[in-house]
PAZAPA-4460 file (N, C-alpha, C; in steps of 0.05 Angstrom, whole numbers, plus 32768, in hexadecimal, padded with zeros to 4 digits):
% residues 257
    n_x    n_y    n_z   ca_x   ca_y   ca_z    c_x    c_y    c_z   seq   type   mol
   80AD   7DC8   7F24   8092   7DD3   7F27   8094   7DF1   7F2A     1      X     A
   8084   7E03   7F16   808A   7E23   7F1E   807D   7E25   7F33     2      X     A
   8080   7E3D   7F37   8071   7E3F   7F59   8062   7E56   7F54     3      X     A
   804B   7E51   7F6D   8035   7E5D   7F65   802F   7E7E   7F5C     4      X     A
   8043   7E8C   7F78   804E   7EAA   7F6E   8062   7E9E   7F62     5      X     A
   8061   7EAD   7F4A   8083   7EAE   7F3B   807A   7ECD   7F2E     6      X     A
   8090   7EDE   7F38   8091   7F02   7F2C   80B2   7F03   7F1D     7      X     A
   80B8   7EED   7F17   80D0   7EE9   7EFF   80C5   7EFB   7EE4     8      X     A
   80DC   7F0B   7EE8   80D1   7F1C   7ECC   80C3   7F37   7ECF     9      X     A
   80B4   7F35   7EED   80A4   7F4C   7EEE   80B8   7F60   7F00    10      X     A
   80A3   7F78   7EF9   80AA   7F92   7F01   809B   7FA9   7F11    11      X     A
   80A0   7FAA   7F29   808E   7FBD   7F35   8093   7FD3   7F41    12      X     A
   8084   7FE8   7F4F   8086   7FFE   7F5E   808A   7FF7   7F7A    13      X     A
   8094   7FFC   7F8A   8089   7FF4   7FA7   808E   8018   7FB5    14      X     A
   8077   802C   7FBF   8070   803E   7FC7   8075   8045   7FE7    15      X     A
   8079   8048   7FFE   806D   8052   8013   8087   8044   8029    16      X     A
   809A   8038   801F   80AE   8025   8033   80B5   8046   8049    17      X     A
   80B5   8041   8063   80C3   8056   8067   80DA   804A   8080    18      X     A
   80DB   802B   8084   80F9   8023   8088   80E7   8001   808D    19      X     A
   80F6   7FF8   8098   80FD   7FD5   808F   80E0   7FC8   809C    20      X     A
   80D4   7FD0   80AB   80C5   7FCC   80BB   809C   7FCF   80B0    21      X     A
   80AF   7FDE   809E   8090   7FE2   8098   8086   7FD8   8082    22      X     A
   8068   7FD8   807D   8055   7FC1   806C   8066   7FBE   8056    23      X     A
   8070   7FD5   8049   8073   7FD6   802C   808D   7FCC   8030    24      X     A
   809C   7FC3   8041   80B2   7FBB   8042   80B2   7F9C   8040    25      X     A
   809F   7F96   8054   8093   7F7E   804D   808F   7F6E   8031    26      X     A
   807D   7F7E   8028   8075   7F7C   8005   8089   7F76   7FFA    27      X     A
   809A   7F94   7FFC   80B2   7F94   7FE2   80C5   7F7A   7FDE    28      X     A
   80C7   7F6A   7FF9   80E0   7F52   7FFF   80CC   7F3E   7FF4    29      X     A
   80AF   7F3F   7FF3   80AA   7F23   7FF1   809C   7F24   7FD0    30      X     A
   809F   7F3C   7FC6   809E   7F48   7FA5   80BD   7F3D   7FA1    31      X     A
   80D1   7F44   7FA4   80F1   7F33   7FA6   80F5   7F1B   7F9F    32      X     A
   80E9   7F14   7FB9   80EF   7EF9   7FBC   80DA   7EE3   7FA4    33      X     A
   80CF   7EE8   7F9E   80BE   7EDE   7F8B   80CE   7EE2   7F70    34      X     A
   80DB   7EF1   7F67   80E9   7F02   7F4D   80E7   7F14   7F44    35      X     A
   80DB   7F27   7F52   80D5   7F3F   7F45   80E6   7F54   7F44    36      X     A
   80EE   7F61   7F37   80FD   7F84   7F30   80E8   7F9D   7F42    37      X     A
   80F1   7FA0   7F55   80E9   7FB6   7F60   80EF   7FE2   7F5C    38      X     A
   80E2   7FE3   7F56   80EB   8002   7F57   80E4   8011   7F79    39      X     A
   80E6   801C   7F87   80E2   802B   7F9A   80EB   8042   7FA4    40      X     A
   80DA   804C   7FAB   80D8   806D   7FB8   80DB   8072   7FD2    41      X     A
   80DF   8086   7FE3   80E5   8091   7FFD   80DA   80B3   7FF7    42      X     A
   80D7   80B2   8013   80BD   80D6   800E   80CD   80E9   800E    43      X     A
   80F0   80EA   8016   80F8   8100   8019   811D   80F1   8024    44      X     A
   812A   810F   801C   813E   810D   8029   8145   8109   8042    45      X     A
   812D   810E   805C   8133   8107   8076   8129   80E5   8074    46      X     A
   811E   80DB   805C   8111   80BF   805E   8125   80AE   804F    47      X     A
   8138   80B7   8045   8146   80A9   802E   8157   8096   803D    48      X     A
   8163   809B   805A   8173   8089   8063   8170   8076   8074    49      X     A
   8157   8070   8073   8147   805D   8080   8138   804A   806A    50      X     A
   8130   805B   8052   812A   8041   803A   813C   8038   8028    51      X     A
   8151   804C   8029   8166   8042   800F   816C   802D   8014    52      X     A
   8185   8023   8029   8183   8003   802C   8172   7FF4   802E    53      X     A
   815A   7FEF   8035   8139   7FDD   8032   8146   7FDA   8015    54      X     A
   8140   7FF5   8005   813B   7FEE   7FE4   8158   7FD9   7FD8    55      X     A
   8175   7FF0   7FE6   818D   7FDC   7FD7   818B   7FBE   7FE0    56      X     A
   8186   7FBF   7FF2   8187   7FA1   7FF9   8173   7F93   7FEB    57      X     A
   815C   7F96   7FDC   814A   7F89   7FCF   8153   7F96   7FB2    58      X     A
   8171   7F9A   7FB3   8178   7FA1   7F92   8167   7FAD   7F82    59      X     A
   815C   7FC8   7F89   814F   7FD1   7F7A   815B   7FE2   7F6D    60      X     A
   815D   7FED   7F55   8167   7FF2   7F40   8160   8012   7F41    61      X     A
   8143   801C   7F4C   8138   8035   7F43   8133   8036   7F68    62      X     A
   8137   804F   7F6E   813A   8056   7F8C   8133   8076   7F86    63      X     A
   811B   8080   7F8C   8112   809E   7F85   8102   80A9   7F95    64      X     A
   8106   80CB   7F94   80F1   80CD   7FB1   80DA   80D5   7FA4    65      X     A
   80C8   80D2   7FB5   80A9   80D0   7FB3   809B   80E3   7FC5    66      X     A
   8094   80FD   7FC3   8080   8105   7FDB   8067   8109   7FBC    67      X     A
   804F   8106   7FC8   8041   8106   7FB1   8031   8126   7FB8    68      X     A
   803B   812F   7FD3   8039   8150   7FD2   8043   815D   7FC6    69      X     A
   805F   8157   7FB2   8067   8167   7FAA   8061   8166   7F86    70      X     A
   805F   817F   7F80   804D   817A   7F64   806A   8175   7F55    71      X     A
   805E   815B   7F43   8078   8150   7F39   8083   813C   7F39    72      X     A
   8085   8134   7F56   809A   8118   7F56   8091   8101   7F56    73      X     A
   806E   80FF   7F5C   806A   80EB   7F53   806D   80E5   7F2F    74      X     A
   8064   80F7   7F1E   806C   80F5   7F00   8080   80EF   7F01    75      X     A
   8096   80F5   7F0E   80B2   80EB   7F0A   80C0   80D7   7F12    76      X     A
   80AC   80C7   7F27   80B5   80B0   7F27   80B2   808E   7F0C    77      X     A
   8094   809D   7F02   8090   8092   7EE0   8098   8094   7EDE    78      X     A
   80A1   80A6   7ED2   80B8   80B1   7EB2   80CE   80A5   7EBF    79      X     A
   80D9   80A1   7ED7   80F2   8094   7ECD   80ED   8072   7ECF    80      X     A
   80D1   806A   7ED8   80CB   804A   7ED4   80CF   804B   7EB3    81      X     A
   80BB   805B   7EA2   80B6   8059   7E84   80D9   805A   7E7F    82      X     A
   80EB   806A   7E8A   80FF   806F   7E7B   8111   8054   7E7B    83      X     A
   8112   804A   7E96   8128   8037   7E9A   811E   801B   7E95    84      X     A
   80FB   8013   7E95   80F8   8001   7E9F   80E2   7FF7   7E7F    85      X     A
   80D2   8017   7E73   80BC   800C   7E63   80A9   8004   7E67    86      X     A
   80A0   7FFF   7E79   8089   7FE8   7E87   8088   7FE8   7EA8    87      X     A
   806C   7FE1   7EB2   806E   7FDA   7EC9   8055   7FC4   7ECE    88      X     A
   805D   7FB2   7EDF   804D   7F97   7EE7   8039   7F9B   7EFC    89      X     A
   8045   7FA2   7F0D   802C   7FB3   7F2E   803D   7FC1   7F39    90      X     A
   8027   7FD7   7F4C   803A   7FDE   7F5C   8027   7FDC   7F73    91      X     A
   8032   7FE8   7F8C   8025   7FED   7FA7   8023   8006   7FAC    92      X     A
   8011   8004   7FBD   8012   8027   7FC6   800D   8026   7FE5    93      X     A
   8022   802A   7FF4   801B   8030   8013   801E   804A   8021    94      X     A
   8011   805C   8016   801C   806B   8019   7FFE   8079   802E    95      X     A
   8000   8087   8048   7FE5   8099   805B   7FF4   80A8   8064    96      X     A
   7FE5   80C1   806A   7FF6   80D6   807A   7FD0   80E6   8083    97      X     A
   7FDA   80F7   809A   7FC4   8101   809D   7FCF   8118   80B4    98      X     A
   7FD1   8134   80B1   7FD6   813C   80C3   7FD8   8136   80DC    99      X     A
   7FE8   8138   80F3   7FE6   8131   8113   7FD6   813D   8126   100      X     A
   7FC6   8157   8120   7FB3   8164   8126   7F9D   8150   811E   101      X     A
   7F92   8157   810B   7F7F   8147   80FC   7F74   812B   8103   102      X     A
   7F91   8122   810B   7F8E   80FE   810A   7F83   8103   812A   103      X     A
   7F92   810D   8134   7F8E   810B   8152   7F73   8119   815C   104      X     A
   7F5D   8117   814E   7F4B   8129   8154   7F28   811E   814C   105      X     A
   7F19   811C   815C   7F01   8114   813C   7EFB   811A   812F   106      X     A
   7EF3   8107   811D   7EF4   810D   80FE   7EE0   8130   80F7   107      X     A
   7EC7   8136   8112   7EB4   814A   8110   7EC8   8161   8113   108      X     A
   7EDF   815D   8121   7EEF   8174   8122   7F0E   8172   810E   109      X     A
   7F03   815F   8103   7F25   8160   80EF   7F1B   817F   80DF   110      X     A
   7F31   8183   80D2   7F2D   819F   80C7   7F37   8198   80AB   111      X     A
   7F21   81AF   809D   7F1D   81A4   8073   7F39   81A8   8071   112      X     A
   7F4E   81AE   8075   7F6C   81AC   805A   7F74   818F   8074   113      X     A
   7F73   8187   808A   7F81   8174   8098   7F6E   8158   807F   114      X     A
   7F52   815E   8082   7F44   8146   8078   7F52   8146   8051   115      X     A
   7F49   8163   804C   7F57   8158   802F   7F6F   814F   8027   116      X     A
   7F81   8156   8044   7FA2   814C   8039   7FA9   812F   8039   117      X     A
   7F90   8123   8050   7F98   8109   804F   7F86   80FC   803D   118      X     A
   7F75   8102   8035   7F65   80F2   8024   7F7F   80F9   8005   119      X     A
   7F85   8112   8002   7F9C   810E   7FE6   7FB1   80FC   7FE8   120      X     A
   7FBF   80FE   8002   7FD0   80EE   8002   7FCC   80D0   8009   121      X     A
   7FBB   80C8   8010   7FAF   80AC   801B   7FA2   809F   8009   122      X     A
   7F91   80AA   7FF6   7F7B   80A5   7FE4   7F84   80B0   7FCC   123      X     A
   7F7C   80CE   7FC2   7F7E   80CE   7F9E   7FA0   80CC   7F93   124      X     A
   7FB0   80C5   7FAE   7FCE   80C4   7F9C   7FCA   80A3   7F96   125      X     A
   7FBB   8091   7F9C   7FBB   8079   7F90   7FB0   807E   7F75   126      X     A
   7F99   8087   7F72   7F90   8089   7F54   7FA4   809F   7F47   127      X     A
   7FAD   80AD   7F50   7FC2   80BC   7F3D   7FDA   80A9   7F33   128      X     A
   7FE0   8093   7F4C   7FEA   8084   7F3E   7FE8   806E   7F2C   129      X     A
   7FD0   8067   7F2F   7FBE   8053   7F18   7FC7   805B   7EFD   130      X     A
   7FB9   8079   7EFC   7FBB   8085   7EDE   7FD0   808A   7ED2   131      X     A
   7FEB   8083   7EE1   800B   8091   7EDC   800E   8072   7ED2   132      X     A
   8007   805E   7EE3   800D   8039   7EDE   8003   8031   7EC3   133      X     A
   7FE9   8043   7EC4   7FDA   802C   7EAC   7FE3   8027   7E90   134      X     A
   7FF2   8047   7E7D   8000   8042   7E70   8018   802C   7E6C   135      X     A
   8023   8028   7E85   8041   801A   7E7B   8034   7FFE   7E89   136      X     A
   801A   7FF4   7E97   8013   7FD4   7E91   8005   7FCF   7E79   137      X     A
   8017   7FCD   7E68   8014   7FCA   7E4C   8008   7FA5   7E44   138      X     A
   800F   7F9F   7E5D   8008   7F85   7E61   7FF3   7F70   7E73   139      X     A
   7FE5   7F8D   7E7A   7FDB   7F8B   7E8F   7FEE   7F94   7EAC   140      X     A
   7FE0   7F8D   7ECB   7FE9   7F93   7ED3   7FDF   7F90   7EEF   141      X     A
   7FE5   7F94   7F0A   7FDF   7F9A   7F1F   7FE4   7FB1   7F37   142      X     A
   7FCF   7FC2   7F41   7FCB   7FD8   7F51   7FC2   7FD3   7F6B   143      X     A
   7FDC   7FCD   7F82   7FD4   7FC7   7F99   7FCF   7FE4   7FAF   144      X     A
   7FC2   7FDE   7FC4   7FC6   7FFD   7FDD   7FC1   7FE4   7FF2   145      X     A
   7FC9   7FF6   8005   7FBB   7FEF   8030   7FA6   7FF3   8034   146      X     A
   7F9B   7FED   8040   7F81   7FFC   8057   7F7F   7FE9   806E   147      X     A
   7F6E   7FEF   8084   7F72   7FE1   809D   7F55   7FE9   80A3   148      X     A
   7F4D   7FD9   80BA   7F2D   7FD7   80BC   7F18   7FE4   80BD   149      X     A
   7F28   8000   80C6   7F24   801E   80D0   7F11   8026   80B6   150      X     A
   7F10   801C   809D   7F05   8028   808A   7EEB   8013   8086   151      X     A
   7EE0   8002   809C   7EC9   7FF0   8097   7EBC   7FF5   80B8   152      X     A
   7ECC   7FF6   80CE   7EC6   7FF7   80E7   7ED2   800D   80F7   153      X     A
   7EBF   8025   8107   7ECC   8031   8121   7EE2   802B   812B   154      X     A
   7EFB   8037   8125   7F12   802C   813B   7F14   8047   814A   155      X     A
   7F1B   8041   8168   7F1F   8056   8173   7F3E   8061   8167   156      X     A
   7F43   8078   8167   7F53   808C   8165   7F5E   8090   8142   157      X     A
   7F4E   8076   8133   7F54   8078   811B   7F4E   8092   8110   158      X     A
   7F38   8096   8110   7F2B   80BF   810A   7F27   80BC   80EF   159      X     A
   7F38   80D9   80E3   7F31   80DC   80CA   7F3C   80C8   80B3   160      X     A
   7F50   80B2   80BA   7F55   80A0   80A7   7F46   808A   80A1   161      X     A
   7F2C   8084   80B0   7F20   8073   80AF   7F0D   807B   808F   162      X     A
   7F00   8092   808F   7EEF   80A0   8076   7F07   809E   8064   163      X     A
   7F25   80A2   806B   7F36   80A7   804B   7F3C   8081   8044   164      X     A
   7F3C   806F   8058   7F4B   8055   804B   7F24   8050   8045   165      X     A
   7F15   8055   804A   7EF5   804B   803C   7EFB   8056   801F   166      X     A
   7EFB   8073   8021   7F01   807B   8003   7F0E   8073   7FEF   167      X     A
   7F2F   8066   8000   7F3D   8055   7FF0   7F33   803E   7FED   168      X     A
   7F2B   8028   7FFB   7F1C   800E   7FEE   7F12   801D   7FDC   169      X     A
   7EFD   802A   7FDF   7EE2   8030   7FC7   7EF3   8032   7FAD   170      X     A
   7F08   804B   7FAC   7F18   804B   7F8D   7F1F   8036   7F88   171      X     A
   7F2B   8029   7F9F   7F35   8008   7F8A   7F22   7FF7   7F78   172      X     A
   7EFF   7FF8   7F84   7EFB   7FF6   7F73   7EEF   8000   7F53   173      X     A
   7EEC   801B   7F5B   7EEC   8024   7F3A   7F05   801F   7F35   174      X     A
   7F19   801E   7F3A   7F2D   8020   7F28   7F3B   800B   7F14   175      X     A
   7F28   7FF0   7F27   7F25   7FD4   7F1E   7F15   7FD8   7F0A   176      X     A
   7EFA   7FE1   7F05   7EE9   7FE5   7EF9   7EF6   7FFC   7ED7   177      X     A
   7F00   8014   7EDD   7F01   801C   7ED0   7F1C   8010   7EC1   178      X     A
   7F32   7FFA   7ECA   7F4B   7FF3   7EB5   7F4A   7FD9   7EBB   179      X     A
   7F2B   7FC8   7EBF   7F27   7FAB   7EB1   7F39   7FA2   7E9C   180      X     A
   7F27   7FB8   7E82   7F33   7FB4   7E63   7F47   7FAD   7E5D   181      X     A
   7F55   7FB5   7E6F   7F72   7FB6   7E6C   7F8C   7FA6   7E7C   182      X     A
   7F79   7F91   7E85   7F87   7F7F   7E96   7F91   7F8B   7EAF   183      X     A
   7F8E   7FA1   7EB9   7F9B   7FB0   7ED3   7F85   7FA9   7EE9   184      X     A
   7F8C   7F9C   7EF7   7F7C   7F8F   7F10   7F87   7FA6   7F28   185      X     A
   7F74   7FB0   7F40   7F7B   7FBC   7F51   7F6A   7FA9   7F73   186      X     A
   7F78   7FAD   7F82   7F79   7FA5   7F9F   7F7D   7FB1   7FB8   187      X     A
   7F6D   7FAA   7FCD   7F7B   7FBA   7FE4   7F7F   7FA4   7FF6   188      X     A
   7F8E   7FA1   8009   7F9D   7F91   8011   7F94   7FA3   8034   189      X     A
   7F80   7F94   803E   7F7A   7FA1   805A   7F8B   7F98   8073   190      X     A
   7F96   7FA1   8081   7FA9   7F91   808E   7FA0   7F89   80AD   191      X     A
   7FA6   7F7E   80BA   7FA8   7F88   80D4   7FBF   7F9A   80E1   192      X     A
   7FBC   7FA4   80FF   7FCD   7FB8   8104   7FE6   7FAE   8105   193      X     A
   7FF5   7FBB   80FA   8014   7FB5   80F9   8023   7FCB   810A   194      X     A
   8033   7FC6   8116   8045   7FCF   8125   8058   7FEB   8118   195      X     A
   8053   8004   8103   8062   8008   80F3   805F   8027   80FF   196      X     A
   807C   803A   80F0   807B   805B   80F8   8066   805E   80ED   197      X     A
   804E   8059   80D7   803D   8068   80D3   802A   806A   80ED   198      X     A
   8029   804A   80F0   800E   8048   80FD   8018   8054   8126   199      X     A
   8033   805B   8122   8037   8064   813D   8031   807C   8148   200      X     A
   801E   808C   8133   8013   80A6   812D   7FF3   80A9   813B   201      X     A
   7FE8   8090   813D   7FCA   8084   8142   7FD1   8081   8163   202      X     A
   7FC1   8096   816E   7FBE   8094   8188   7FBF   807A   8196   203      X     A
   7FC3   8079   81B1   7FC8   805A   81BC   7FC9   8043   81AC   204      X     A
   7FD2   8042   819B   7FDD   8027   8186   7FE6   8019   8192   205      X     A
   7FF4   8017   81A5   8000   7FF6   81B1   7FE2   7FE9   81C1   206      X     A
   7FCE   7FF9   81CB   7FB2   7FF4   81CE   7FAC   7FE0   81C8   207      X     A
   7FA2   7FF4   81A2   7F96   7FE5   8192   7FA3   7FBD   818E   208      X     A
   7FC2   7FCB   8183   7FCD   7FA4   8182   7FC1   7F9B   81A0   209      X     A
   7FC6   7FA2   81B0   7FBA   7F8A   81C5   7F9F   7F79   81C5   210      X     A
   7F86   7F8B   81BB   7F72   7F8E   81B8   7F74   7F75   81A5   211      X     A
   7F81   7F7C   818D   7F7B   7F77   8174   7F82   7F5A   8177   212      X     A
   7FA1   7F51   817F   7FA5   7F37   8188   7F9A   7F2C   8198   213      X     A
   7F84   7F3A   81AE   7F79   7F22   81C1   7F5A   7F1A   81B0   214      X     A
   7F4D   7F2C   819B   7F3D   7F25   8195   7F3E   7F1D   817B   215      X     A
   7F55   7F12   816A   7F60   7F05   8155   7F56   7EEF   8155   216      X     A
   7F4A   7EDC   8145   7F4C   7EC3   8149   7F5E   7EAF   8148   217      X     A
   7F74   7EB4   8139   7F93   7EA4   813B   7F9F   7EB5   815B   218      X     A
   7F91   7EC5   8163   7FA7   7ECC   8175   7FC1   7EDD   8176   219      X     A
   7FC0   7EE6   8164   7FDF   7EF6   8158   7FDD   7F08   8142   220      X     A
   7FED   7F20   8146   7FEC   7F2E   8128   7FFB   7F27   8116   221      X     A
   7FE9   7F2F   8108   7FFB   7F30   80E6   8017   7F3F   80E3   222      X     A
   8029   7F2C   80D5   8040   7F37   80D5   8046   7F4A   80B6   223      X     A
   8058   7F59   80B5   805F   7F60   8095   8066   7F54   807D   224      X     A
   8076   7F37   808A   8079   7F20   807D   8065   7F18   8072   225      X     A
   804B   7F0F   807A   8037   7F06   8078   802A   7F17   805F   226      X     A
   8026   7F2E   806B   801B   7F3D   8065   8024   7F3D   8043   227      X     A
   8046   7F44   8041   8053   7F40   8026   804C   7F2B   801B   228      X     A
   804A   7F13   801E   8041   7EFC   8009   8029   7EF8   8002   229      X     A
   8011   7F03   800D   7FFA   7F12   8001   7FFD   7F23   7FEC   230      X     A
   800A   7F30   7FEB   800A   7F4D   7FE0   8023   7F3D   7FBF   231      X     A
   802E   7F2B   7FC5   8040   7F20   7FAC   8030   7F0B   7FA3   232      X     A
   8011   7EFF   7FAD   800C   7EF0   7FA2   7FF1   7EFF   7F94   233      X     A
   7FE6   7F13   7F9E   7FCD   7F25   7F8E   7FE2   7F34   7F71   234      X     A
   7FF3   7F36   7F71   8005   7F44   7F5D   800E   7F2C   7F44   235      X     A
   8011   7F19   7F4D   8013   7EFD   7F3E   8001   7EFA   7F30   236      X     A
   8005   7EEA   7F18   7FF7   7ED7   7F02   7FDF   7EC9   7F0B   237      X     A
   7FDD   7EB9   7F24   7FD9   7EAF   7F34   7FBA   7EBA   7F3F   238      X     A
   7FBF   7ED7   7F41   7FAA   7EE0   7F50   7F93   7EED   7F38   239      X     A
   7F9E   7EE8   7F18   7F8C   7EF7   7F04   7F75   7EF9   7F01   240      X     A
   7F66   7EE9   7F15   7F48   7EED   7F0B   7F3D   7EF7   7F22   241      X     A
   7F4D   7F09   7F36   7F44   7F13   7F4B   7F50   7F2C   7F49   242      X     A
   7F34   7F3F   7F49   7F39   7F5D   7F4D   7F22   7F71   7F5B   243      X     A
   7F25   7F88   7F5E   7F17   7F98   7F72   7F10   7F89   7F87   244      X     A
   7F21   7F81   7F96   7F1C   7F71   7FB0   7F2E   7F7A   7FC9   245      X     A
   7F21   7F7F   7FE0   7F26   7F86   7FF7   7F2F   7F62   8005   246      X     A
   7F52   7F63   8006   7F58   7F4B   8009   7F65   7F4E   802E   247      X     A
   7F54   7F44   803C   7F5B   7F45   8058   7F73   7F3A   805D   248      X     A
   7F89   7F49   806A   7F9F   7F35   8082   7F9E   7F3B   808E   249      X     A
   7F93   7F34   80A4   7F91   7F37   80C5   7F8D   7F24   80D1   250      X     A
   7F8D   7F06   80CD   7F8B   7EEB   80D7   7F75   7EE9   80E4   251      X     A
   7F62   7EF6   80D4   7F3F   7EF3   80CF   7F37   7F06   80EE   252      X     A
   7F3F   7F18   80F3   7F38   7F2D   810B   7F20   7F3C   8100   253      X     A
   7F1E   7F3E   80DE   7F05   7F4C   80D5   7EEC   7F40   80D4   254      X     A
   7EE9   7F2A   80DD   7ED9   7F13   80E2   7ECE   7F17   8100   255      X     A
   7EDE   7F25   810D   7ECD   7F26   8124   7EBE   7F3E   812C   256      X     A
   7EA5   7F37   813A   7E92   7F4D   8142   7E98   7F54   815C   257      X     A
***
């Protein structure tokens, strides 16, 4: 009997790992484990030795760095998918940053280059990467990102990322809208709070998980595990008739008032 994810054959991006622990790390093993050919990136030479093994160990073939500040390297991480690979099946994008001023501040006092840097890097480097994808899903395709609740509900100390992951849902869905035609389905994958260096940036965060798990209705957070076989089964055959959709994991915590 085939099984329900099967990514035998396929080929994807996986974006934002910045060591074993985190979402996209999650993703990338359970993109793996299903059959898939992974390519992956790391933001820098101080980040390389914390993702390179994540990636060797999930035998990835293409291992490249990625800051999408720098003008350039995201184009160059295409060109060498088109070069080595021809094609690509989905990728992910986990990628938020937001100044530490900025973040740490309200949003009435974030300041215009703190708000625009994270909305570029949080928000329009996903559609920059849509438009770099769409050529080589020649076969269609799938366009995953994160967001977390902060972009539907007030979280305290969330701040100015709450307006950039809204912004991001919202592109996912034009972007669903505008590469229908073309079989390229796009998704955001809302999580609950995970334990990760990004989110260790977000004022009192061990807070929030307490909060978050006593008012959970399973009782517990979402793990990255979890989280990854979501994210390999929206990228699947499986999930084709489902797109521009804000797909919750948080073991239904967005359910509560």
């Amino acid at each position: 009997m085939t099984a329900i994810v099967d990514l035998a054959g396929k080929r994807g991006l996986v974006a934002g790992i910045a060591n074993g622990h985190s979402i996209a790390a999650g993703c990338a093993a359970a993109f793996r484990q299903a059959g898939a050919e992974l390519a992956v990136t790391y933001l820098n030479e101080k980040a390389e030795p914390y993702v390179r093994p994540v990636a060797e160990s999930l035998g990835a073939p293409i291992i490249v760095p990625c800051d999408v500040r720098v003008p350039g390297q995201l184009e160059a991480v295409f060109e060498r998918i088109e070069e080595e690979w021809g094609r690509l099946d989905f990728l992910l994008h986990s990628i938020a940053f937001a100044p530490r001023n900025d973040l740490h501040t309200s949003l009435v006092n974030c300041s215009p280059e703190g708000f625009a840097e994270a909305m570029d890097v949080s928000c329009h480097s996903f559609i920059r990467m849509a438009k770099l994808a769409a050529p080589l899903m020649t076969e269609g395709g799938c366009l995953l990102t994160v967001s977390f609740y902060g972009a539907d509900r007030v979280v305290e100390n969330y701040n100015v990322m709450g307006p950039v992951k809204a912004a991001l849902e919202s592109s996912v869905r034009y972007i669903a809208a505008d590469l229908g035609e073309r079989r390229i389905r796009a998704h955001v994958i809302s999580t609950g709070p995970v334990k990760t260096r990004a989110a260790s940036g977000i004022a009192r965060f061990d807070e929030l998980l307490d909060e978050v798990r006593a008012r959970t209705p399973a009782g517990r957070l979402v793990s990255i595990e979890e989280i990854g076989k979501v994210a390999a089964f929206l990228v699947s055959g499986a999930a084709a008739p489902l797109s521009g959709s804000v797909v919750y994991a948080d073991n239904g915590f967005h359910t509560i008032a």
